[in-house]
matplotlib code that plots the C-alpha trace (Angstrom):
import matplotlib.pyplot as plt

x = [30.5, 28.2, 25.0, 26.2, 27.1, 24.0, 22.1, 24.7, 23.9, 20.1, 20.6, 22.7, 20.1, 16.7, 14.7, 15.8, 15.4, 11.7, 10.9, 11.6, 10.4, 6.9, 7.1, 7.3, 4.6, 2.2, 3.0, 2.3, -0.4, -2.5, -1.6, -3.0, -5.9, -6.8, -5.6, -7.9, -10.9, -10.4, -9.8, -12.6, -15.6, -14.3, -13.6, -16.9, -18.5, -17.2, -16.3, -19.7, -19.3, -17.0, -15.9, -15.4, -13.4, -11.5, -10.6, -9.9, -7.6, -6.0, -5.4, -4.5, -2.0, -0.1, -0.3, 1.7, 4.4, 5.7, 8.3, 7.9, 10.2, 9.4, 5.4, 7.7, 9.2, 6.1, 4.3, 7.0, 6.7, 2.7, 2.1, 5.8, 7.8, 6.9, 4.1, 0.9, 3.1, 4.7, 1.3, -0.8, 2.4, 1.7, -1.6, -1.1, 0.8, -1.0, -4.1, -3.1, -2.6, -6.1, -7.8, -7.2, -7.7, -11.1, -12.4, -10.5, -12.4, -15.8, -15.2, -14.4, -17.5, -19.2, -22.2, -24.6, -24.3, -25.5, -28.5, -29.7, -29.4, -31.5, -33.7, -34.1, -35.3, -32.4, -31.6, -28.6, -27.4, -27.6, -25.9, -23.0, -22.7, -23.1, -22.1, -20.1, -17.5, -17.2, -16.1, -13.8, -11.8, -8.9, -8.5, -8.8, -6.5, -3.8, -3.8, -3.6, -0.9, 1.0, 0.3, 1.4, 4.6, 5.1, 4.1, 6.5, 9.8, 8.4, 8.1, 12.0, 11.9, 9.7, 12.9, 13.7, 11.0, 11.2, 8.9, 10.9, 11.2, 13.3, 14.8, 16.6, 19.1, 19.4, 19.8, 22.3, 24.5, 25.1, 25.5, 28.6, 29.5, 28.5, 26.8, 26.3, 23.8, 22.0, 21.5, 19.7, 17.0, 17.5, 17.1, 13.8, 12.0, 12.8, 11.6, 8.7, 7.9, 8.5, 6.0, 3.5, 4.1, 3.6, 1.0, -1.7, -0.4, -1.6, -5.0, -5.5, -5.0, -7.4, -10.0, -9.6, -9.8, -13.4, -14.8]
y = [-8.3, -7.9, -8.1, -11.8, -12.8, -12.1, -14.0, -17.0, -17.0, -17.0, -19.6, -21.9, -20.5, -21.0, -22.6, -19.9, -17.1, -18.1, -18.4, -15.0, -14.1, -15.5, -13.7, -10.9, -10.5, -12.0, -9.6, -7.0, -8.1, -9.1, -5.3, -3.9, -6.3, -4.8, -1.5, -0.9, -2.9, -0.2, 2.3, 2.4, 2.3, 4.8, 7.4, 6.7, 7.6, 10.7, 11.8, 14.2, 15.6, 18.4, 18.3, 14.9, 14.8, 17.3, 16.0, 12.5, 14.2, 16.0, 13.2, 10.8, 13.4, 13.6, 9.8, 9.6, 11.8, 9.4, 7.2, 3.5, 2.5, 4.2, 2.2, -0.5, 0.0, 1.5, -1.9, -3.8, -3.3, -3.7, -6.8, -8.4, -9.2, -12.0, -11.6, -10.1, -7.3, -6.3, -6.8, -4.3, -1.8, -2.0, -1.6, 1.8, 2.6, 1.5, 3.2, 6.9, 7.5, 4.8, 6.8, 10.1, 9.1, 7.5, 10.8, 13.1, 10.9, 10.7, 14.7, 15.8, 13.7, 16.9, 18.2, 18.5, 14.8, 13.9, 16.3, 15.0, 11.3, 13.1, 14.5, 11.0, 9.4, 7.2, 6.7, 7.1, 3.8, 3.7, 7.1, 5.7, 2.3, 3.4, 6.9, 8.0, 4.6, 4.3, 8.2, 7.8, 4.4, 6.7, 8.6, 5.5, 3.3, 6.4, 5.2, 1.6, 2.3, 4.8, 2.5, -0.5, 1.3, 2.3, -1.1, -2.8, -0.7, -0.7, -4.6, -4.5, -2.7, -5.7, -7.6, -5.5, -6.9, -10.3, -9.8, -11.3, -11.4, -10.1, -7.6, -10.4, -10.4, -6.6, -6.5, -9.6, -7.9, -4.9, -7.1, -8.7, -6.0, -8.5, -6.6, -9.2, -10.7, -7.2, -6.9, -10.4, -8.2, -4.4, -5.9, -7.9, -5.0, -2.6, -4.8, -5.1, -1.4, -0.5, -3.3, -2.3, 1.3, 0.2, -2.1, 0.2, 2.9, 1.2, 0.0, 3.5, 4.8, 2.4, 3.1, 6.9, 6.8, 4.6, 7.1]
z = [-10.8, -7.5, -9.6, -10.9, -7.8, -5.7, -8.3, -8.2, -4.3, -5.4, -7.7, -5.0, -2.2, -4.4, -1.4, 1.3, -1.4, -2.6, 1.1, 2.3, -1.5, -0.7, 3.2, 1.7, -0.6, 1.9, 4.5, 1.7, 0.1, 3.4, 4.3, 1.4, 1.3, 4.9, 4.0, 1.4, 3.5, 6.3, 3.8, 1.2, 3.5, 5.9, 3.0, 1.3, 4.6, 5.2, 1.7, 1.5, 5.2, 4.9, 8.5, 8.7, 5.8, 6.7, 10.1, 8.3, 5.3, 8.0, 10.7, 7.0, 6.3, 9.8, 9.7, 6.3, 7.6, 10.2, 9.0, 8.2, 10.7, 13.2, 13.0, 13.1, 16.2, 17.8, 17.3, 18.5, 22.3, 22.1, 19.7, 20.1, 17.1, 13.7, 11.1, 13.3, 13.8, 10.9, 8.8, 11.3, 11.3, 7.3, 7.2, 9.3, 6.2, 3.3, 5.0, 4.9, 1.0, 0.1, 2.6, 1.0, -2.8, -1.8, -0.2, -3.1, -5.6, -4.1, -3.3, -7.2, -8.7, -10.7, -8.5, -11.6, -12.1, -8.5, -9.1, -12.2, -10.8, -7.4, -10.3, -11.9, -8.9, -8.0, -4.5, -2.3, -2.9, -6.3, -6.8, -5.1, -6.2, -9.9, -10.4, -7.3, -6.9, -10.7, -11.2, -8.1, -9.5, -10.7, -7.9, -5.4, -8.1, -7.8, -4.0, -4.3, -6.2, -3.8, -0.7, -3.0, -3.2, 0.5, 1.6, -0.4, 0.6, 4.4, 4.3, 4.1, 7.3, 8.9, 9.5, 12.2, 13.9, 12.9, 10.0, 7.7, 3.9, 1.7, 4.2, 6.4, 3.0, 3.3, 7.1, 6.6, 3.9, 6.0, 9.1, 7.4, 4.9, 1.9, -0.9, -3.0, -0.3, 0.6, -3.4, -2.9, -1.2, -2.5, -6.0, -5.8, -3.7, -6.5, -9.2, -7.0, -6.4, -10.0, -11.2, -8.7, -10.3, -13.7, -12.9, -11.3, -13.1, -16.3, -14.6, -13.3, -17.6, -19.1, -15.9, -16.6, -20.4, -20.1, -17.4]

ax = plt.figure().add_subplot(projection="3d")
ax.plot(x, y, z, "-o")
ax.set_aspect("equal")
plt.show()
């Protein structure tokens, strides 16, 4: 069976395995990490400007639409190929959907609250750091978790560029028609994705049910 025999090759290939393994969830966690540094301020900013958020959803939106490999390949011929690359061409990724849920949250937080917390005197920093953030955490968690998701699968992609991880397998397997090696890779990258699903989906529940 092909599922047996990629983890055979896993278990006789541990070393190689956990290396691109470990590649790849640096390359996608440093990309979130930046993502959501990038992210989070920028949408906070111009969350309560309607045209600025509307030029940011807008320009967020075109910038989701372009395929992951195609960032790829764009950031080849500028930064060259290895792990700078392939993190920035993730971060332009990850940014899009964190961008969006951080200006959809801070956006939908009821008007009436903001006015009685004006009314009680607080000031602009305390209405955001304790009423506006807290009611937004669902909506911004909804995003980590999308971006999670596309950063993961499109880190498969950063072999093309000499990213590496666990898309060298998958890039390998269909070099030399072997599926039990391309399964090395496919299999851990779903496991990943669907954790990352479950993971902030179930964060995003418990955030949502205390708000």
């Amino acid at each position: 069976m092909i599922i047996v025999e990629a983890i055979q090759w896993i278990a006789a290939n541990l070393s190689t395995f956990t290396g691109a393994f470990n590649r790849h969830m640096v390359m996608s966690l440093i990309s979130l990490a930046i993502g959501l540094a990038v992210a989070l301020p920028a949408g906070i900013a111009v969350a309560r400007s309607p045209r600025a958020a509307f030029v940011t959803v807008n320009v967020a939106g075109a910038a989701r639409s372009i395929p992951s490999l195609a960032i790829l390949a764009a950031a080849m011929p500028i930064l060259g190929i290895g792990l700078l690359p392939s993190v920035i061409a993730l971060c332009v990724l990850a940014i899009p959907p964190l961008l969006l849920n951080t200006i959809i949250g801070i956006r939908e937080v009821d008007p009436a609250i903001l006015d009685a917390a004006n009314g009680m005197g607080m000031g602009r920093s305390d209405i955001l750091w304790q009423i506006e953030i807290p009611l937004a955490i669902p909506s911004i968690l909804s995003g980590v978790r999308t971006a999670a998701i596309q950063v993961i699968g499109g880190a498969a992609l950063a072999s093309f560029i000499g990213g590496g991880g666990l898309g060298d397998f998958i890039n390998a397997g269909i070099a030399i028609m072997d599926m039990p090696r391309l399964l090395v890779g496919a299999i851990p990258i779903a496991l990943l994705a669907i954790l990352a699903e479950l993971t902030f989906g179930w964060l995003e529940r418990r955030v949502s049910h205390r708000s």
